[in-house]
C-alpha positions in Angstrom: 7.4 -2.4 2.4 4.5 -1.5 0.1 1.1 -2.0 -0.8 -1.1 -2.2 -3.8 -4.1 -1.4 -5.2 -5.7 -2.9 -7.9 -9.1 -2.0 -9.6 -11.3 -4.5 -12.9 -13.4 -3.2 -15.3 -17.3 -3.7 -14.3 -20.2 -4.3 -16.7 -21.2 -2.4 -18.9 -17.4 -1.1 -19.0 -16.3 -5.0 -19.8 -17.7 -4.5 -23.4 -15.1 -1.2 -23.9 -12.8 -3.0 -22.4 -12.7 -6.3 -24.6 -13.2 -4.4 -27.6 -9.8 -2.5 -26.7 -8.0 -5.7 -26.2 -9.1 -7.3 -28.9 -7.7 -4.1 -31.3 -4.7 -4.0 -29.4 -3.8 -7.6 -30.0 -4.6 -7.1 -33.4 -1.9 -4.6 -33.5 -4.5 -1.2 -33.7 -4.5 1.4 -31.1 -7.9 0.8 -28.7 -11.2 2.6 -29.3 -12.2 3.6 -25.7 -15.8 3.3 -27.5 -18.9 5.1 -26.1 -16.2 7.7 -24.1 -16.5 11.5 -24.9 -12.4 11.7 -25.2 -9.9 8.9 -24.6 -9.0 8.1 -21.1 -5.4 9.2 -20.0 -3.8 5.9 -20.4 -0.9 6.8 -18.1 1.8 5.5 -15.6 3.3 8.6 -13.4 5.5 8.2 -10.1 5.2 10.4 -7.3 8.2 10.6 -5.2 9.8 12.4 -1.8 13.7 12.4 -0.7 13.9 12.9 2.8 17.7 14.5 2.4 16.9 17.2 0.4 13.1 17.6 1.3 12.2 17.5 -2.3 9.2 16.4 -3.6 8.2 15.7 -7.2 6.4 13.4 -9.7 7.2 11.8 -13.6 4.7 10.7 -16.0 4.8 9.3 -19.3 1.8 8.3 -21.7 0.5 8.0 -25.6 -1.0 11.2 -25.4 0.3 14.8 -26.5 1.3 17.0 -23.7 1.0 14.8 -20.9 2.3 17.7 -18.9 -0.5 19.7 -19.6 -3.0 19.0 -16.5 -1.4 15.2 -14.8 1.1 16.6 -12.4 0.6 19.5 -9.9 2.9 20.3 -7.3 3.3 23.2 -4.6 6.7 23.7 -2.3 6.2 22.8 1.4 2.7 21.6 0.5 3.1 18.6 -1.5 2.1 16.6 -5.1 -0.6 14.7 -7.1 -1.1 13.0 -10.0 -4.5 12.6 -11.4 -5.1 10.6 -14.5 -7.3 7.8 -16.5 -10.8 9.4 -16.4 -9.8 12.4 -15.6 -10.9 15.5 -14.0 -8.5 18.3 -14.0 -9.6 20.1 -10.9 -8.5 17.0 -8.8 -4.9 18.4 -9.1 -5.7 22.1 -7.2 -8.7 20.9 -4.8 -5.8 18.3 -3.5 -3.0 21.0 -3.3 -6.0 23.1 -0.8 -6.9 20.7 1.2 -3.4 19.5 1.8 -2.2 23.1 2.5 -5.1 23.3 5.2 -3.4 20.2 7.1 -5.4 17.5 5.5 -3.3 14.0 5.1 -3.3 12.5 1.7 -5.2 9.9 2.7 -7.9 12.3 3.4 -7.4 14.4 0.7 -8.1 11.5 -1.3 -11.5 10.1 0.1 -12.6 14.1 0.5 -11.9 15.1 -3.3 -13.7 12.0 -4.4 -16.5 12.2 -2.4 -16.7 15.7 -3.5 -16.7 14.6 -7.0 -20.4 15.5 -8.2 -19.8 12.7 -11.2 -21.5 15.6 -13.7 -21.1 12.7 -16.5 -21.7 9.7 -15.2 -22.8 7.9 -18.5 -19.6 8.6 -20.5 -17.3 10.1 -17.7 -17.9 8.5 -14.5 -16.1 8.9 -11.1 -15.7 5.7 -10.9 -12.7 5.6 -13.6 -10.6 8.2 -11.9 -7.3 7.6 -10.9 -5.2 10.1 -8.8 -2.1 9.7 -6.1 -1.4 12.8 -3.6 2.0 13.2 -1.5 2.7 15.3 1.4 5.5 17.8 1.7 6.7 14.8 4.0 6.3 12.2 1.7 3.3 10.7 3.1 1.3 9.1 -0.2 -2.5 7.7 -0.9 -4.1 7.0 -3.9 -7.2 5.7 -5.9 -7.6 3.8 -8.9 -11.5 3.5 -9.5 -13.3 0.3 -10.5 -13.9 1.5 -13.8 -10.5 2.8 -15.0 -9.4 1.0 -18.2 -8.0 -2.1 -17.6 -4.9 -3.1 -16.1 -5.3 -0.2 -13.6 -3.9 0.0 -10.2 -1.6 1.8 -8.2 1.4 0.4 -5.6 3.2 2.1 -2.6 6.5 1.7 -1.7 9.3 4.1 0.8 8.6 7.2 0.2 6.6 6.7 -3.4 3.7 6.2 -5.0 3.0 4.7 -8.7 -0.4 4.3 -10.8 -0.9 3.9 -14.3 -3.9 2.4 -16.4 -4.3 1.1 -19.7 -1.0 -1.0 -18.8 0.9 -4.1 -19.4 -0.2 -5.5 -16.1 0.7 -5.0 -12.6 4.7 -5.9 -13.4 4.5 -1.9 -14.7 3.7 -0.5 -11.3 5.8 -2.8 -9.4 9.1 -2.8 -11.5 8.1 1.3 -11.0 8.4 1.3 -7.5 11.7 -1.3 -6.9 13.6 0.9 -9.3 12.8 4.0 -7.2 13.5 2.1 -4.1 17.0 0.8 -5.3 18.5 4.1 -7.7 20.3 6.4 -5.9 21.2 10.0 -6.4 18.8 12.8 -7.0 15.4 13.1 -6.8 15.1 13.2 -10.6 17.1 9.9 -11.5 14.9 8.3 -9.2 11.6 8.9 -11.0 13.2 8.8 -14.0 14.5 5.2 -13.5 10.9 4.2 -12.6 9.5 5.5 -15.4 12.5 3.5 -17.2 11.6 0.6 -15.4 7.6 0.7 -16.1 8.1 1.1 -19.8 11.0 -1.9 -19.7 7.9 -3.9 -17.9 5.8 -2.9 -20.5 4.0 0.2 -20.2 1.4 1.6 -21.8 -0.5 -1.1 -24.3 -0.9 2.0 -26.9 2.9 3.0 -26.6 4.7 6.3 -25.7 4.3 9.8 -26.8 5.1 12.7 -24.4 6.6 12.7 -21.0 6.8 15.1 -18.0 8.8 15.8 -14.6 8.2 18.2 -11.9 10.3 18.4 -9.0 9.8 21.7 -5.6 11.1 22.7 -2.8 11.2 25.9 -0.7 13.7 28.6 -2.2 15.8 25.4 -4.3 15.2 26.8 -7.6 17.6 28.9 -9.9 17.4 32.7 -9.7 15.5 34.6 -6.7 11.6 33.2 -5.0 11.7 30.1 -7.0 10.8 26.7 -5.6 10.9 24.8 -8.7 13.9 22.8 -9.1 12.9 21.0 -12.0 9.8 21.5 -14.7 10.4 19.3 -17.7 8.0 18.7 -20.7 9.1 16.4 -23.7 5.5 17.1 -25.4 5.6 15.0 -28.5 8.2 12.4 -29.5 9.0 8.8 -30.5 10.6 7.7 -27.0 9.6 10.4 -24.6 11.5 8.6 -22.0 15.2 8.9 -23.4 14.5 12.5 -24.3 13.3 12.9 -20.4 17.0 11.1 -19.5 18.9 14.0 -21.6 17.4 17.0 -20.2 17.7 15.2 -16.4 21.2 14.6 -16.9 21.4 18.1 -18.8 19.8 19.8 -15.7 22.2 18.0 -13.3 25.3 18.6 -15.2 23.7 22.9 -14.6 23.5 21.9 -10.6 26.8 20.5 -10.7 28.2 23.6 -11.9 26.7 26.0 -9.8 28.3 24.3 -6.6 31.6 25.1 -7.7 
């Protein structure tokens, strides 16, 4: 029912990596030594229901703002996550080329491959990480041989979830049975695999901020809006169970307007 991706550190990146592992046994947050800013240490989930025809994406990390720059989605066209050694532009290039026709899977090998790798030293290509969906829920992502260890990514029905910096691959897999097996809406499905990731571990460095984005065509409150859902818990001690309330406080609002 699903694949998976999985991606080691290489040498030189080895030496960064054992330093971090070493510090976070030792109870200290890792170094990311030698890098210009720390890697996004992140799991996200990108997700599609085929009843509504909504298509969104949830991310947590130990990082301020993680809304700020991971997810990007467009109505009708589709959304991507990019993360770990990031480049920012990933997010818009992969929204283009998707709105020209392009399947993720192309999308993917075309925005890479278009990747000049301007820092290859301290920055490199090679650690990026990004998933892109369809407006149909078609997925593909990458997880680069030199994102921070344990990085990978897994595919499941109608999903898609990476992360880096992790637990282990128990993170990504517990992420996709819990979107598989929750039912309801689109949101308490991505939420319950970001539940399920952190319960499998998460992120070695802990949780900070969290972030959900959810579209579709004209399904958003007041007039011309396709965003159903745009929620940012920025800074707090479990990002997580403040992303539950405002789900459950934005579904309680949907209920009411169908009456």
């Amino acid at each position: 029912m699903f694949t998976i991706t999985r991606r080691r550190a290489c040498a030189p990146f080895l030496v960064i990596v054992a330093a971090c592992l070493a510090r976070t046994a030792a109870g200290q947050a890792p170094s990311h030594a030698g890098l210009p800013w720390p890697p996004v240490a992140t799991f996200s989930i990108l997700g599609y229901d085929p009843a509504t025809g909504e298509v969104g994406g949830a991310v947590q990390l130990r990082v301020f703002s993680v809304g700020n720059g991971v997810l990007w989605a467009e109505a009708g066209v589709g959304v991507v996550a990019t993360q770990a050694i990031v480049d920012v532009s990933y997010g818009p290039q992969a929204l283009t080329l998707l709105r020209s026709g392009l399947s993720p899977k192309d999308v993917v090998q075309r925005v890479w491959n278009d990747d000049p790798d301007p820092r290859p030293d301290d920055w490199t290509k090679y650690g990026r990480q990004f998933a892109v969906m369809n407006a149909t829920g078609e997925v593909a992502a990458y997880t680069g041989p030199k994102a921070t260890t344990w990085a990978g990514d897994r595919q499941g029905r109608y999903c898609s979830a990476q992360g880096n910096i992790l637990a282990g691959e128990g993170v990504v897999t517990a992420m996709v049975t819990a979107f598989e097996q929750t039912t309801g809406h689109l949101s308490l499905r991505l939420l319950a695999a970001l539940e399920a990731g952190q319960a499998a571990g998460g992120d070695t460095r802990g949780m900070q901020s969290a972030a959900m984005v959810i579209v579709k065509k004209g399904a958003g409150v007041w007039l011309n809006n396709d965003v159903v859902l745009r929620l940012q818990v920025d800074d707090a001690p479990e990002p997580i169970k403040e992303l539950r309330r405002l789900v459950e406080k934005a579904a309680a609002q949907r209920e009411r307007m169908r009456r």
